[in-house]
C-alpha positions, 0 to 999 in steps of 0.5 A, a space after each residue: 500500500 502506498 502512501 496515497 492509499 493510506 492517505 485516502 483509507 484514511 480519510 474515509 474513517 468516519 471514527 478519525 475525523 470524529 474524534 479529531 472534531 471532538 478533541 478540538 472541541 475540548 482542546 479550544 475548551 481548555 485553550 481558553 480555560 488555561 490562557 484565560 486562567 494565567 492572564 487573570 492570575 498573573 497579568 490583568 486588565 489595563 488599569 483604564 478598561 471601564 474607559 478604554 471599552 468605549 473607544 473603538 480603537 480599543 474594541 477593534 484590537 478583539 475584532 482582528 484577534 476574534 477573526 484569526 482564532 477563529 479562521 485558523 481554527 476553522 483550518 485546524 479542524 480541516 488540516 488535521 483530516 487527510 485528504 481534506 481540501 483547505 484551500 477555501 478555509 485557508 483564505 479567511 486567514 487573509 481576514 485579520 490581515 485586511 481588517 488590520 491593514 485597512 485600520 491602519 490605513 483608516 489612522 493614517 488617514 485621520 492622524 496627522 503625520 508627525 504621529 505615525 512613528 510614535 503610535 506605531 512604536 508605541 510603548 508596550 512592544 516588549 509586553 506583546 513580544 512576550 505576553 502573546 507568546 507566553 499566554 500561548 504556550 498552553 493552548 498550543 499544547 492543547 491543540 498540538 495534543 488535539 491533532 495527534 487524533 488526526 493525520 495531518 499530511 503537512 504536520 509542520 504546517 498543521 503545527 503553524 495553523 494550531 499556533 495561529 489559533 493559540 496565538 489568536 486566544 492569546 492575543 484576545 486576552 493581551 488585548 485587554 491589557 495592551 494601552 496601544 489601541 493605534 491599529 498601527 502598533 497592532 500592524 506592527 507588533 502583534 503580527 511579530 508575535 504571532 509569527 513566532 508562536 506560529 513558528 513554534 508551532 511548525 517546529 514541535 508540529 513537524 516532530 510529533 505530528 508525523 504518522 
């Protein structure tokens, strides 16, 4: 049997893709759990939230980090299924990357000029290069565990997809107490962040995840 039969026997498994859904289930569960356990316990709200929540600067950092849990976890579920297409899916990871470049572009246009650097640097970067990837750790532990119910066919890519979706969790909660609201420091920092949690993910990914 070659590897393309194993790959189609595989995906006909209606028992696999079961229990991949239903460890995802309980993985996103948990992510959540975790991630909102240690941000609670050890970081916190922003000292100003009762204001900052009725600022829309503030509301739409929840906007792109929403949308990039949830497209990459749509892709995870997908991913871990061989044989199943992921093109589609995979397209609504370009969502959180056009609502954050369309804000920045929205700020550059409503900011004077001489205030783009300094809203762009901002001056939590250190925090988010170090908070989003902390708060992420357990929930990639949870999805990377969740996947081994599956067979993924590119499993270092499969680790990517399961560090986006930490990583969107993670950020959602960062969210709440990061005071750089300019959708220019989110363009910036926040993707820097996640990328290294993706990267992570791809590497541990490409080892545990091999069938």
């Amino acid at each position: 049997m070659n590897t393309r039969d194993l790959i189609t026997l595989l995906s006909q498994d209606a028992s696999v893709r079961e229990d991949l859904g239903h460890s995802l289930k309980h993985a996103t569960i948990a992510a959540t759990l975790i991630a909102g356990i240690v941000f609670f316990s050890a970081i916190g709200f922003r000292v100003d939230i009762d204001t900052a929540i009725e600022t829309g600067r503030f509301l739409f950092k929840f906007v792109i980090t929403i949308a990039l849990a949830m497209s990459a976890g749509a892709v995870l579920i997908r991913i871990g299924r061989p044989g199943i297409p992921t093109g589609r899916l995979a397209l609504g990871l370009l969502l959180p990357v056009v609502l954050m470049v369309g804000a920045a572009i929205f700020e550059l246009t409503v900011m004077p000029p001489e205030t783009w650097a300094v809203r762009m640097i901002g001056h939590n970067s250190r925090l988010c290069l170090t908070i989003i990837p902390f708060l992420s750790l357990g929930p990639l532990a949870c999805f990377l565990l969740a996947l081994r119910h599956g067979a993924p066919e590119r499993p270092a890519l499969a680790g990517a997809i399961a560090g986006l979706a930490a990583s969107g969790i993670a950020a959602t909660f960062y969210a709440a107490n990061c005071d750089d609201d300019s959708p220019l420091f989110v363009l910036l920092w926040y993707p820097i962040a996640i990328s290294l949690v993706a990267a992570i993910g791809a590497l541990i990914g490409d080892r545990i995840l091999r069938w």
